[in-house]
C-alpha positions in Angstrom: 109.4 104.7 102.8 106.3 103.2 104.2 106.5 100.1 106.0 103.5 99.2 104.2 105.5 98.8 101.1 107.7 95.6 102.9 107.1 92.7 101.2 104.4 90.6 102.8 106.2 87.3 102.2 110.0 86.5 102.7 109.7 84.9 99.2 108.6 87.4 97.4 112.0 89.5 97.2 113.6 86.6 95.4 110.4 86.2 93.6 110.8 89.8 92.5 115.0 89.9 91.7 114.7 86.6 89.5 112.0 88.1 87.6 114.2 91.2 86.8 117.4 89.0 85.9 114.9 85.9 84.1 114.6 87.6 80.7 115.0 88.2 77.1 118.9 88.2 78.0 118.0 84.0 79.3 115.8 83.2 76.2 117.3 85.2 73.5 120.8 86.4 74.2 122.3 83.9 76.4 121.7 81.0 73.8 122.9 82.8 70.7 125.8 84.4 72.5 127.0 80.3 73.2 126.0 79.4 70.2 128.5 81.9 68.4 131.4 81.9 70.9 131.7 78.2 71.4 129.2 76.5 73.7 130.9 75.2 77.2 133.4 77.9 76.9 131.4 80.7 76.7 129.6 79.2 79.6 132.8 78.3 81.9 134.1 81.9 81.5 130.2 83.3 82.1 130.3 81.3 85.4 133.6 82.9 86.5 132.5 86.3 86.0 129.4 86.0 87.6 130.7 85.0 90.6 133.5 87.8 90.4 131.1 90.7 88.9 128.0 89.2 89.6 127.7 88.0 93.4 129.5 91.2 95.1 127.7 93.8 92.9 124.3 92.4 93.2 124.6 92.3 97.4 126.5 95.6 96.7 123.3 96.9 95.2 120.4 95.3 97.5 122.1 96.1 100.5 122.0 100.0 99.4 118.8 99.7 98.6 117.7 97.7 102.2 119.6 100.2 104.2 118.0 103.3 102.7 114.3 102.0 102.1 114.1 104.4 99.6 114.0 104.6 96.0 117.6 104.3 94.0 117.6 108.6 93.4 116.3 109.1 96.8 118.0 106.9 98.8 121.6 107.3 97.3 121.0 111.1 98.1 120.0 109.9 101.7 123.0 107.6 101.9 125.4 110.3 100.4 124.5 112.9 103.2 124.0 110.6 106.2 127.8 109.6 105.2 128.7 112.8 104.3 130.3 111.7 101.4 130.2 114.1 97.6 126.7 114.3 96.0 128.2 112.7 92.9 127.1 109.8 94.5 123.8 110.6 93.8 124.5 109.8 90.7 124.5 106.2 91.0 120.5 106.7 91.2 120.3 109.0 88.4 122.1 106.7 86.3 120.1 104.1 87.2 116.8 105.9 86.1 118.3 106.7 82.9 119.2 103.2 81.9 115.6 101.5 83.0 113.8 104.3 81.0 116.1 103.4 78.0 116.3 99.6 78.3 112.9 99.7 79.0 112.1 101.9 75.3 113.4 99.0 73.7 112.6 96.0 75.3 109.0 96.9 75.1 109.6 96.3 71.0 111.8 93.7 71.0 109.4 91.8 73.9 106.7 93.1 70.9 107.6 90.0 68.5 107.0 87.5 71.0 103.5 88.8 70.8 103.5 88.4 66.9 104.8 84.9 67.1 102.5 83.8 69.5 99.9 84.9 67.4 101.8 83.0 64.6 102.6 80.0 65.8 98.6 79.7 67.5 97.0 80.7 64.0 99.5 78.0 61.8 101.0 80.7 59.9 104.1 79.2 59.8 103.0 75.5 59.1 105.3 73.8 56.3 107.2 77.2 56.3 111.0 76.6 54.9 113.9 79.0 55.7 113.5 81.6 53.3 109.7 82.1 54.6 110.6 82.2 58.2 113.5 84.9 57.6 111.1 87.0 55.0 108.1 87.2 57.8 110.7 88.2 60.7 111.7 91.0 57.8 108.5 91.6 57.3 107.5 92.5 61.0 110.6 94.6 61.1 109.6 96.5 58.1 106.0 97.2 59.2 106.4 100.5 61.8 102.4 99.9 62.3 102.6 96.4 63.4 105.6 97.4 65.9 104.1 100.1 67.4 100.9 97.9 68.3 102.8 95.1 70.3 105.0 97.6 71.8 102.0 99.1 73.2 100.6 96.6 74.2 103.4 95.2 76.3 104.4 98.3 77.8 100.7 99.0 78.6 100.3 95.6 80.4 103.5 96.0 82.2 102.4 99.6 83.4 99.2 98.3 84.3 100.8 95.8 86.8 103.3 98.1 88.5 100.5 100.7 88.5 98.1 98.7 90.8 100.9 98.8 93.6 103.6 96.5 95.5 101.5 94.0 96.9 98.2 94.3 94.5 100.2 94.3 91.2 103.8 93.3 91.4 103.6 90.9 94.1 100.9 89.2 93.1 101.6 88.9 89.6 105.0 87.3 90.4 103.7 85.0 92.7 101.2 83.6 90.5 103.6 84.7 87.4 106.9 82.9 88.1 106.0 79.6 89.1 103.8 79.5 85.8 106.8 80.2 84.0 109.3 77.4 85.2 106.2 74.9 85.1 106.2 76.2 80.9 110.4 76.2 80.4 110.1 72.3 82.1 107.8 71.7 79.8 109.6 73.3 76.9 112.6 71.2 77.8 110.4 67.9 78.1 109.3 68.2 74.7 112.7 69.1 73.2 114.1 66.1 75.0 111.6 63.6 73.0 111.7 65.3 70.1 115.1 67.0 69.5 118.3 66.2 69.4 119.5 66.4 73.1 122.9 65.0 73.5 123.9 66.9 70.8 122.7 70.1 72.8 124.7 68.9 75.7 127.8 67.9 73.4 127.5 71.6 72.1 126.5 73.2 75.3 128.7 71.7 78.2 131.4 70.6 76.4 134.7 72.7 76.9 135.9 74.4 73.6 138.4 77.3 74.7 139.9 77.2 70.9 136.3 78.5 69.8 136.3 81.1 72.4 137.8 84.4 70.8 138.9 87.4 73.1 135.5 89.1 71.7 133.5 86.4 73.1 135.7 86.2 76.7 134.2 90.0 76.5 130.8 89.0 75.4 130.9 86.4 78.6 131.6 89.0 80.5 128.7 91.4 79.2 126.2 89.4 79.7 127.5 87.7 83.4 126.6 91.3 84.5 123.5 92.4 82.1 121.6 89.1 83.3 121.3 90.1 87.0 119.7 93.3 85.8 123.2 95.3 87.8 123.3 98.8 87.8 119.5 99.9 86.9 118.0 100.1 90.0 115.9 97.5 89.7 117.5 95.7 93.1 118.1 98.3 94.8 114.0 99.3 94.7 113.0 95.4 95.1 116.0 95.5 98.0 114.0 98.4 99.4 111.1 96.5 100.5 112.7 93.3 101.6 112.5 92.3 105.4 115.3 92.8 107.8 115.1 89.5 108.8 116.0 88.0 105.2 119.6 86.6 104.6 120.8 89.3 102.0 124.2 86.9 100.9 122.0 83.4 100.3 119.2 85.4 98.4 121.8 86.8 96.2 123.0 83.5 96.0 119.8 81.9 95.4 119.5 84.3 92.6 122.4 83.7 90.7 121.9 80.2 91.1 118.3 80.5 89.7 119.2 83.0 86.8 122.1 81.0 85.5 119.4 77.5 85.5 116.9 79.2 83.6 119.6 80.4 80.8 121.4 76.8 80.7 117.5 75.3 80.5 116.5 77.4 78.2 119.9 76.7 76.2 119.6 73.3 76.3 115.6 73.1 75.3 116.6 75.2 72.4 119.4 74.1 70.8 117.9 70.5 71.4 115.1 71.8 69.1 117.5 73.1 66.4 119.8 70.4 66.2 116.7 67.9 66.1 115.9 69.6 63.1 119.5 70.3 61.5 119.3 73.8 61.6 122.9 75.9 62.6 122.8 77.0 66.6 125.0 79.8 65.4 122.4 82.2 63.8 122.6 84.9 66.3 119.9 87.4 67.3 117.7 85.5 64.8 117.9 82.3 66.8 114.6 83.0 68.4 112.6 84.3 65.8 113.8 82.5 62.6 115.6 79.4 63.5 113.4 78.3 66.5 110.4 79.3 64.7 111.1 76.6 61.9 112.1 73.7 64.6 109.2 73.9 65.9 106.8 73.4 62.8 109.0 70.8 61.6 107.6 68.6 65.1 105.4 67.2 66.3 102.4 69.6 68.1 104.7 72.1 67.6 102.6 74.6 66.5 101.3 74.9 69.9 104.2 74.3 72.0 105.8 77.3 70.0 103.1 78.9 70.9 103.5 78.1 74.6 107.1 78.8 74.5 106.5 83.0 73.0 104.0 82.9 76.2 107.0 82.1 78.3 109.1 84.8 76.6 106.6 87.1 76.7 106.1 86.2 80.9 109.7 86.8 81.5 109.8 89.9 79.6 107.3 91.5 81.4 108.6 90.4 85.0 111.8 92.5 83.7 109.8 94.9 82.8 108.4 95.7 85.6 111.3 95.9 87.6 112.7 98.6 85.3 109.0 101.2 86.3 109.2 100.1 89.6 112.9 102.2 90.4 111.8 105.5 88.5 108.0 105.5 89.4 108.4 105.0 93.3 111.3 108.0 93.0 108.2 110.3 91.3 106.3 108.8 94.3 108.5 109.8 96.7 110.2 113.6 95.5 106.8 114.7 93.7 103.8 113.4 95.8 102.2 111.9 92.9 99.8 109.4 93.5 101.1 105.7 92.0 99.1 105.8 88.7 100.5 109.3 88.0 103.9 108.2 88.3 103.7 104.9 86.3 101.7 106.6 83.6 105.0 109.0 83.5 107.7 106.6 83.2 105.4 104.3 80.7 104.6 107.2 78.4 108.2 108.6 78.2 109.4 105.0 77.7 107.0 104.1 75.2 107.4 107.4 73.1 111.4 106.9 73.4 110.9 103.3 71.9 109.3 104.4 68.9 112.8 105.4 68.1 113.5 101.9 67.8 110.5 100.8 66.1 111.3 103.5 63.3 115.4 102.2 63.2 114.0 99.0 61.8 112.0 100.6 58.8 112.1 104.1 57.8 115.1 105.9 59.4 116.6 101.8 58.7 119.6 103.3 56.7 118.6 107.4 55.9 118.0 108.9 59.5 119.7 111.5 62.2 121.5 109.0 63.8 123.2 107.4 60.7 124.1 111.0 59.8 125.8 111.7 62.7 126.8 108.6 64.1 126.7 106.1 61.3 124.5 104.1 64.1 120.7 103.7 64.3 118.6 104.7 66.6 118.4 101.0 68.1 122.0 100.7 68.0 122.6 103.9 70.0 120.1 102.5 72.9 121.7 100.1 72.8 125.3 101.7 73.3 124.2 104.3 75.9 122.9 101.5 77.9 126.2 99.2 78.0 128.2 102.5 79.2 124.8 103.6 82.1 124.9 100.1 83.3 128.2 99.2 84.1 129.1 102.8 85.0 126.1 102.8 87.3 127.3 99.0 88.9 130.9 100.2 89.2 130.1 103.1 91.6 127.6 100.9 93.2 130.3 98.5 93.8 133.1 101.7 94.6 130.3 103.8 97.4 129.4 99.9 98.9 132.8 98.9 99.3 134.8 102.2 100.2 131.7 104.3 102.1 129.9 101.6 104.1 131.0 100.8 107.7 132.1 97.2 108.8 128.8 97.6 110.9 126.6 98.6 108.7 127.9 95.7 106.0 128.0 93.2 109.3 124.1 94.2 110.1 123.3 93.5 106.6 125.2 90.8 106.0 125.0 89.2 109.6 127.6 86.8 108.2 131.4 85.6 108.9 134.1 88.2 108.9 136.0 85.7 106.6 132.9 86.4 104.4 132.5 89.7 104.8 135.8 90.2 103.9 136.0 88.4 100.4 132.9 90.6 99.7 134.7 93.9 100.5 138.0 92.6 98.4 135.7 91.6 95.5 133.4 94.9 95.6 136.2 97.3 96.6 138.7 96.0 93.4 138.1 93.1 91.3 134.6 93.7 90.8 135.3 97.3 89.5 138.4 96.3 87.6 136.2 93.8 85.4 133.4 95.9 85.1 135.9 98.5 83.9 136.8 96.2 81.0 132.6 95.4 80.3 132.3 99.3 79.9 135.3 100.3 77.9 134.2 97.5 75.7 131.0 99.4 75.0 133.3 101.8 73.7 133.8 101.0 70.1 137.6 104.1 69.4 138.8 102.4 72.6 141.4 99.7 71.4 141.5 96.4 73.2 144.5 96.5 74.5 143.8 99.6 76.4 141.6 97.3 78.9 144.0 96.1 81.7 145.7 99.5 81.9 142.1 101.1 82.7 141.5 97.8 84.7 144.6 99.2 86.8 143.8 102.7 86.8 140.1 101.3 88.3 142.1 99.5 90.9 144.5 102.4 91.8 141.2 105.0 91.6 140.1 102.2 94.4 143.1 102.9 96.7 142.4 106.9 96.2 138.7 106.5 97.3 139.9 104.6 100.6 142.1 107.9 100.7 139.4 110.1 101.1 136.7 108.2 102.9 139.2 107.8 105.6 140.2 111.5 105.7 136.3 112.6 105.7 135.5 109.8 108.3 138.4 109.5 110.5 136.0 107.8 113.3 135.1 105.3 110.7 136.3 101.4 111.2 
């Protein structure tokens, strides 16, 4: 890789990896996941795994990517021959691709309705609007594949468009100027909720502990989302890890990240369900929180036209940072094995995305019940996206986590790291067997004929697969220390 494509600023690599992990899964999932699995909870057992899943993987990840200043496909195959390890390491890239091309096919729709309600929420539409109107013009856009397909080209097109122009020209700059913009807007967001909504009962709901409304399902759910939030296992950090300087502390970025990440999602959480209980509406509507219930808070305030309208502009920022960071991986790997020039290789991945997403745009309206995939799976098309991705991504952060842990030398970790061997070792205990043990049970969980109570004895099976792969990376690398 071209030194050219470094980073010009020390900042900008934690710019870039917040922007992947600040998302729809801050602003959409996070707060409807509390809201149904009981608030403080769900948040205490979120926290845990984060630091357990979380932490190790995410170094895991941007330290491959820093030592091979390559693109995830191209620089797991560099890293799998220059450590002689199995090409089904390469994988771990090729996994990656697959999941950003996929997550990326439907987040470009979902990311779509913030674009409608914008519009919405700007024009008055929704002025004096009751329940029943707010959940009838959600059902409405869902229902219309025309309307669909227009925002998700639009988003997609704009994201492209950004990632096209280059590192420096189009990601770095947009994220300079981008996510500062952004946290000025959620402050804002939270401001208003705080005079006009019902704060204290947020906090009551939010931070108070409630383990006996925590069900195993939603310990799970915790789980799930303390590794989808970081963006683990796409590739997105190991590309953005690519370009970072040596000189850059790899353990307090990742750090810095996590920290960041989980303060936009309890901000966000907070803002938000300060809004709905301000105006008596139920935190526990699930993935219609956003775009029903929130929707209906705000007309029932104050200016809130407009700040609803500010706060889809927010959405629709943090999608796009995400979405950028899910091109980025698979363009600079057509970059870098075909010689395409940047636009090329952006216009491939954008194209193949977009045209993969209006799979999703047609689950919501005319394959909604009669299509292929009900047929043969009793799923739609949405649903299935959905599904592949929960088994690519924490497939694709458990080898990660397995090739890190078992394949790198203690020098090669140490001159990543350039940290304390009391460090360095939690990392390697964390990456080398609890990490993949947990991300075992986030993966089987995506498994819908896998029982429950299957999970700790994969969990242990990860563990003891563990030992093995010390086996044979000793035997290969007998020099190795």
């Amino acid at each position: 890789m071209s030194t050219n494509n470094i980073w010009t600023h020390k900042g900008t690599f934690l710019l870039a990896a917040v922007g992947s992990a600040v998302g729809l899964g801050n602003l959409w999932r996070f707060p409807y996941l509390a809201g149904e699995n009981g608030g403080g909870a769900f948040l205490l057992i979120y926290i845990v795994t984060l630091c357990i899943i979380g932490v190790p993987i995410l170094i895991a990840e941007i330290l491959l990517g820093r030592s091979s200043r390559r693109s995830p496909i191209m620089g797991m195959r560099f890293l799998s021959r220059t450590h002689n390890a199995s090409r089904a390491w390469e994988s771990i890239g090729w996994l990656s691709a697959a999941a950003a091309l996929i997550i990326l096919s439907f987040y470009s729709v979902i990311a779509g309705w913030a674009l409608h309600y914008t519009w919405r929420m700007l024009t008055g539409a929704l002025a004096n609007a009751d329940a029943e109107l707010a959940s009838s013009g959600f059902q409405s856009l869902l229902a219309s594949p025309a309307l669909l397909t227009l925002y998700h080209t639009l988003f997609i097109a704009a994201s492209g468009l950004i990632v096209g122009l280059g590192v420096h020209r189009g990601i770095e700059n947009a994220l300079r100027l981008m996510m500062p913009a952004l946290l000025v807007i959620l402050l804002v967001i939270l401001a208003y909720s705080v005079m006009h909504g019902n704060m204290p009962a947020a906090v009551d709901f939010l931070l108070t502990l409630q383990l006996s409304d925590l069900s195993f399902e939603g310990w799970l759910a915790a789980m799930g989302q303390s590794f989808f939030t970081l963006s683990l296992g796409m590739g997105a950090l190991m590309a953005y890890g690519a370009y970072m300087p040596g000189e850059v502390s790899l353990s307090r970025t990742a750090l810095a990240i996590v920290v960041i990440d989980t303060a936009v999602a309890l901000i966000a959480g907070l803002a938000i369900f300060a809004l709905v209980f301000g105006a008596s509406l139920d935190p526990a509507e699930g993935p219609g929180l956003m775009f029903i219930t929130l929707p209906l808070a705000f007309v029932e305030m104050p200016g809130g036209s407009l700040v609803g309208a500010v706060f889809f502009i927010l959405v629709l920022g943090a999608a796009i940072s995400s979405a950028i960071s899910m091109i980025e991986p698979v363009a600079a790997f057509l970059v870098e094995r075909f010689d395409l020039t940047r636009a090329q290789s952006v216009a491939a991945m954008v194209i193949a995305s977009w045209a993969l997403g209006l799979l999703t745009v047609f689950s919501f309206n005319v394959w909604s019940s009669d299509s292929p995939f009900h047929d043969l799976l009793g799923i739609s098309a949405f649903q299935l996206m959905e599904l592949l991705t929960h088994i690519l991504m924490p497939l694709g952060g458990l080898m990660v986590a397995l090739f890190a842990g078992w394949a790198l030398t203690h020098g090669e970790i140490m001159k990543e790291l350039r940290t304390s061997e009391g460090w360095l070792h939690t990392w390697r205990f964390l990456v080398r067997f609890i990490s993949p043990a947990a991300v075992a049970f986030v993966f089987l969980r995506a498994i819908p004929q896998i029982d429950g109570y299957l999970l700790p004895v994969i969990g242990a099976t990860v563990i003891v697969g563990a030992f093995a792969a010390s086996r044979i990376m000793r035997t290969e690398h007998p020099r190795r220390r």
